[in-house]
N, C-alpha and C positions, 0 to 999 in steps of 0.2 A: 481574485488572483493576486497573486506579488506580481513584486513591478523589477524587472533585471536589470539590467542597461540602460540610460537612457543618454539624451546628447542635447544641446542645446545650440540655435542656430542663430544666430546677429545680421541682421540685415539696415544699411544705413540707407536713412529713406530721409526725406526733403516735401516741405509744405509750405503752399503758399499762404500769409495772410494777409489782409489789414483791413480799415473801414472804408466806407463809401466816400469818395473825396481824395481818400489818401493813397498814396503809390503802395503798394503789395510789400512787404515785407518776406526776404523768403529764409525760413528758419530748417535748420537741419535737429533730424532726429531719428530714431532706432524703432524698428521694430522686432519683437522677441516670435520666433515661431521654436515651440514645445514638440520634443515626439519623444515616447517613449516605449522600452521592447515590455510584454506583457508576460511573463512565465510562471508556469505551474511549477509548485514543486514535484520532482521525479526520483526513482528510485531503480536501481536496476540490482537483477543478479549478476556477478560479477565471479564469484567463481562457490562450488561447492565443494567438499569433503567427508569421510565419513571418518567415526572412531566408535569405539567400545567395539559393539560387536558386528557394526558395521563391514563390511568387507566388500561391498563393490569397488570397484576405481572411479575416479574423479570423472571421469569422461560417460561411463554407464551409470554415475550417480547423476550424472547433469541431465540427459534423459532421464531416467527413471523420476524423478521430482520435475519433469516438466519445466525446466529454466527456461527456455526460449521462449515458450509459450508464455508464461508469465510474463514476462521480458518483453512480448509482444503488446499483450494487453497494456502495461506502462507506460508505451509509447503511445498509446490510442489517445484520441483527444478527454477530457473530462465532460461528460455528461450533465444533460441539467439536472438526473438524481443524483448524483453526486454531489455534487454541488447544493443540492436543498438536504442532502446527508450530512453535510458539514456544518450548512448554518441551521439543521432542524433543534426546537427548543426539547421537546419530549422522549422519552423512549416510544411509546406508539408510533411515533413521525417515524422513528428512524426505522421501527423495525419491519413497516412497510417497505421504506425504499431499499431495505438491502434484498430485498425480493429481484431487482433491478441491475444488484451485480451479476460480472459473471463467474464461473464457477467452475474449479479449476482441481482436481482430485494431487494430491502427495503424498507418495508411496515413500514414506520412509524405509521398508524392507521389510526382511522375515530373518526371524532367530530365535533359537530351540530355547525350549525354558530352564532356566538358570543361568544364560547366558548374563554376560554387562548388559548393560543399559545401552541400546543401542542409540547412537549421535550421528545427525548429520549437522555441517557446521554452513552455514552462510556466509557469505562478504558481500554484504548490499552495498552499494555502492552513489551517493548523488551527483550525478555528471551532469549538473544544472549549476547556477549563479544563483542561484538563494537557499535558505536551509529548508531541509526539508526533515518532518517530523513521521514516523510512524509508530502504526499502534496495530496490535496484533488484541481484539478480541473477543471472549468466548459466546456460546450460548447463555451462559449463568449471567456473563456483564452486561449483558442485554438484554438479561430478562424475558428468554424466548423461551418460554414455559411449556410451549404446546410444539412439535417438530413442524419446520417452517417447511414452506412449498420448494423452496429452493434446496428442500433436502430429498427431495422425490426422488432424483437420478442416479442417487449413489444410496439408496435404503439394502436393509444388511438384514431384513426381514420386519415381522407387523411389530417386534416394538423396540423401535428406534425411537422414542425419545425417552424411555426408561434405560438403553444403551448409552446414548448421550450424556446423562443426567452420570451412569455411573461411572462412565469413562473418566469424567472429567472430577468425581467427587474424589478416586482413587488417584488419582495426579499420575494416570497412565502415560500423557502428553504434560511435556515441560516446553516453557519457550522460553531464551535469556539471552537478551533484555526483551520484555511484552511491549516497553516503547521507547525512542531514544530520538533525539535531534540529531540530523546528520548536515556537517557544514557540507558547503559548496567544494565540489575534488573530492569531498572526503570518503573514509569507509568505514562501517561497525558490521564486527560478527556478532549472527544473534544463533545462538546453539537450537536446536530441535533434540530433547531426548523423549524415546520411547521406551517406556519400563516393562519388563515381562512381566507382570503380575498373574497372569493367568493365560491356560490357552485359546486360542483362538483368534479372529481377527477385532482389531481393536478402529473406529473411527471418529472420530470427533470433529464439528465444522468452526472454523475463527475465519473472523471475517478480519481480514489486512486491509487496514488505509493508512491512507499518506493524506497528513491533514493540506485541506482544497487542493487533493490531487485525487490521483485515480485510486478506487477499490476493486475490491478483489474476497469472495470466498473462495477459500481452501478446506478441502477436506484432509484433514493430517488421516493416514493410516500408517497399521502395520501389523505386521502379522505373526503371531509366535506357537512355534509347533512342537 
């Protein structure tokens, strides 16, 4: 964990000494007591938008992408996967424990083919006292060759990791910036574009963490008709 706040306390303290024979010497002196506040770094959704061919409002976009709920998980305490997530040396390590996260579907929308490239825009936001880093990623980054178990809930028929593989070789899903440090107050928008390249629905899983904070899969979809 980082370390936030901390404070220091002085306390003047007195001791007696001397030797056997001799009258007691009494000497003044301090003792230090240490405490310090312990915090994760954290990361909140803070406000969404849409553009190209977006067209919800800001308020049915914030539902439809699930913010709260995200926003919930956030706040949850970090976990001890998590945490052996952050400090695992291998990909095998890691790619068990994100079995572990939880799992969180975003509906980017639906729009007709030829449409723009539909955009939804982010304002994450760090309302913590230290920085906090994220990293948004894919199946390819991690080397998840085979479809993981935590892709059971949201399967789109028998072959989704041949779907997967293509989604993501066509750059159907865009993310910008995939990672950025956020100071303490501060906010970065990170764009989501979905490209029509063809019809039908499109889904792809990234796995969002906030380094020695909390994780999170997302299933990016969308849909084009």
């Amino acid at each position: 964990p980082r370390h936030g706040n901390s404070h220091v306390t002085i306390k003047n303290a007195t001791a007696e000494t001397g030797n056997e024979g001799c009258p007691a010497v009494k000497t003044k002196g301090f003792g230090i007591v240490c405490a310090s506040m312990v915090e994760y770094p954290r990361i909140t959704i803070a406000d969404a938008r849409g553009d190209g061919s977006c067209t919800s409002p800001p308020s049915t976009l914030w539902v439809q992408v699930m913010a709260d709920e995200v926003n919930r998980i956030f706040k949850e305490a970090v976990t001890k996967e998590e945490n052996m997530f952050h400090n695992a040396m291998g990909i095998d390590a890691k790619k068990e424990l994100i079995e572990s996260f939880p799992i969180m579907p975003l509906n980017l929308g639906t729009a007709p083919m030829g449409a723009k490239p539909l955009v939804v825009i982010f304002c994450l936001h760090n309302p913590g006292n230290v920085p906090a880093k994220f990293n948004f990623q894919t199946p390819k980054e991690l080397d998840l060759k085979n479809p993981p178990t935590w892709a059971a809930s949201t399967t789109i028929g028998s072959d989704d990791e041949m779907h997967y593989k293509w989604v993501e070789e066509h750059g159907v899903f865009e993310i910008c910036p995939r990672s950025q440090v956020i100071e303490p107050k501060g906010h970065v928008h990170v764009t989501m574009t979905y490209y029509h390249v063809n019809g039908g629905v499109h889904v792809m899983p990234v796995v969002f963490t906030v380094d020695q904070g909390k994780s999170v899969t997302l299933f990016l979809k969308g849909n084009t008709v």
